[in-house]
Residue, then its C-alpha position, 0 to 999 in steps of 0.5 A: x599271434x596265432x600258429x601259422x603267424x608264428x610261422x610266416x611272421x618274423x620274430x622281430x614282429x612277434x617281440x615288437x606286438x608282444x611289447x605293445x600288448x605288455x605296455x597296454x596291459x591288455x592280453x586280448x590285444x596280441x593280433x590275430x594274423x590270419x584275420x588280419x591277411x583276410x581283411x587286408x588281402x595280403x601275406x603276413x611279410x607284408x603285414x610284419x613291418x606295421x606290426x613291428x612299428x608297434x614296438x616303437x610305440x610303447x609309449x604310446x600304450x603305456x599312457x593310454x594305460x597310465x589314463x586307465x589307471x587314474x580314471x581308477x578304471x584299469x580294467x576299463x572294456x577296451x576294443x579287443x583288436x587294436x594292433x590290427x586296426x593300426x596294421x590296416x590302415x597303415x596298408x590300406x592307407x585310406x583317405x577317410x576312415x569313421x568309426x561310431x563309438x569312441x569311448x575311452x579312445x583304445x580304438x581311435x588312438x591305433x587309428x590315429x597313430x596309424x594315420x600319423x605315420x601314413x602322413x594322410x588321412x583323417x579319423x571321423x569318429x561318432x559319439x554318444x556318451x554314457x557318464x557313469x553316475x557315481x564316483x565309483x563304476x556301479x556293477x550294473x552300469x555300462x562297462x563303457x560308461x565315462x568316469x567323471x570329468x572324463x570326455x569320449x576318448x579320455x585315455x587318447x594320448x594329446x599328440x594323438x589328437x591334432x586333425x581328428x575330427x569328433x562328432x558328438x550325438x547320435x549317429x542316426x543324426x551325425x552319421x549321414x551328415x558326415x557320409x554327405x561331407x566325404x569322398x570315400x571311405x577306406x575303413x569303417x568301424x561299428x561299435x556304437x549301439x548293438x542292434x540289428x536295425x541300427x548296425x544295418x542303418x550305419x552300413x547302409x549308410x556308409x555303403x555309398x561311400x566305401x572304396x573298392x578294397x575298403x575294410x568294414x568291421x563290427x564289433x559285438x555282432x552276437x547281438x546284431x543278429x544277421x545284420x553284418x552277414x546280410x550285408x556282406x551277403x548284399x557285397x558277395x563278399x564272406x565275413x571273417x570273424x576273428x577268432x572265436x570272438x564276435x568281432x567281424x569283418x569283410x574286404x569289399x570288393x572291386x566292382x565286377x568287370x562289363x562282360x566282354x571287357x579284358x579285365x572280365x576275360x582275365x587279360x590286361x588291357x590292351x596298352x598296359 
């Protein structure tokens, strides 16, 4: 966690992470708390308890690292944010949340365990896999190349995976089906083909769709160019990258009061 993390969040929530990163293998995973305030719109006491929750789910990460290892891939590219994804949507506590790219399921696994304890809510995650094409990873593949007999979201624990909702294929095909099926999205997850036009196609495909308040994220943005931050440019909104990495995000906002309107003049209506 970062410094002022270490000063606003509780010890029992820097030990509870710390033995979730550890179980996970993954140092990347350690949250950022500044980036996670600025996606979730709220202090880090209020985010502290989600983060503790993770403590109680070691066993969670130590079987996605388990599938790693026997897949003879410890090493495997895994989403570098997972703890913060958890703590989001245990806070925002969203109906419907989709990702695109699932690989080995690092992503969609904090997902799920967060909506498992939410007791609401549904993963709609979109895949179009690469397989890897020998019994060992080549140097030039994909990081993200499936190892044989493995599916997308191979290192997703099974208790995990009752009511979600996989979708194989591009998502030029798969995404604008399933926007059509939902009410609202809380919480969007890019991280399938890194492009400019794709990433801009994706977000404006959700936009009709994301609730007042809903966190939209895009990873390896180094190569989609000006897409995201066009985009939020589109919301009024600022993006947020975490850290230093590529990995970007933005809150959208409430729609703006009519002129003339309390909300507007900054008082309450009238009868509250």
């Amino acid at each position: 966690m970062s410094a002022r993390a270490g000063g606003q969040g509780s010890a029992r929530a820097r030990a509870a992470v710390a033995r979730a990163g550890a179980a996970l293998g993954d140092p990347r995973a350690r949250p950022n708390l500044l980036w996670l305030e600025f996606l979730a719109d709220a202090p880090a006491k209020t985010l502290a308890p989600y983060l503790v929750e993770l403590g109680e789910a070691t066993a969670v990460e130590q079987e996605i690292r388990r599938r790693h290892r026997e897949a003879g891939r410890p090493n495997y590219a895994q989403f570098r944010a997972p703890f913060e994804l958890y703590a989001l949507v245990r806070h925002l506590r969203p109906d419907h949340v989709i990702e695109t790219g699932v690989s080995s399921g690092v992503s969609s696994a904090h997902l799920l365990l967060a909506l498992r304890r939410n007791g609401r809510g549904v993963l709609h995650s979109i895949d179009l896999p690469t397989r890897q094409r020998g019994p060992t990873h080549g140097a030039r593949e994909t990081p993200v190349a499936l190892p044989p007999g493995r599916e997308s979201g191979w290192a997703i624990p099974e208790e995990l995976r009752a009511g979600w909702d996989l979708r194989l294929g591009p998502s030029e095909l798969r995404l604008p089906e399933l926007v059509d099926e939902l009410s609202s999205v809380g919480l969007f997850l890019h991280d399938s083909r890194h492009t400019p036009a794709h990433l801009a196609f994706e977000l404006a495909t959700v936009r009709p769709k994301l609730t007042p308040g809903a966190v939209v994220l895009a990873d390896n943005t180094v190569w989609t160019g000006q897409a995201f931050p066009r985009f939020a440019r589109s919301l009024g909104v600022r993006p947020l990258a975490r850290g230093r990495s590529d990995l970007v995000g933005l809150r959208v906002p409430a729609p703006a009061a009519p002129r003339g309107s309390d909300r507007a003049r900054g008082r309450a209506p009238s009868g509250l």
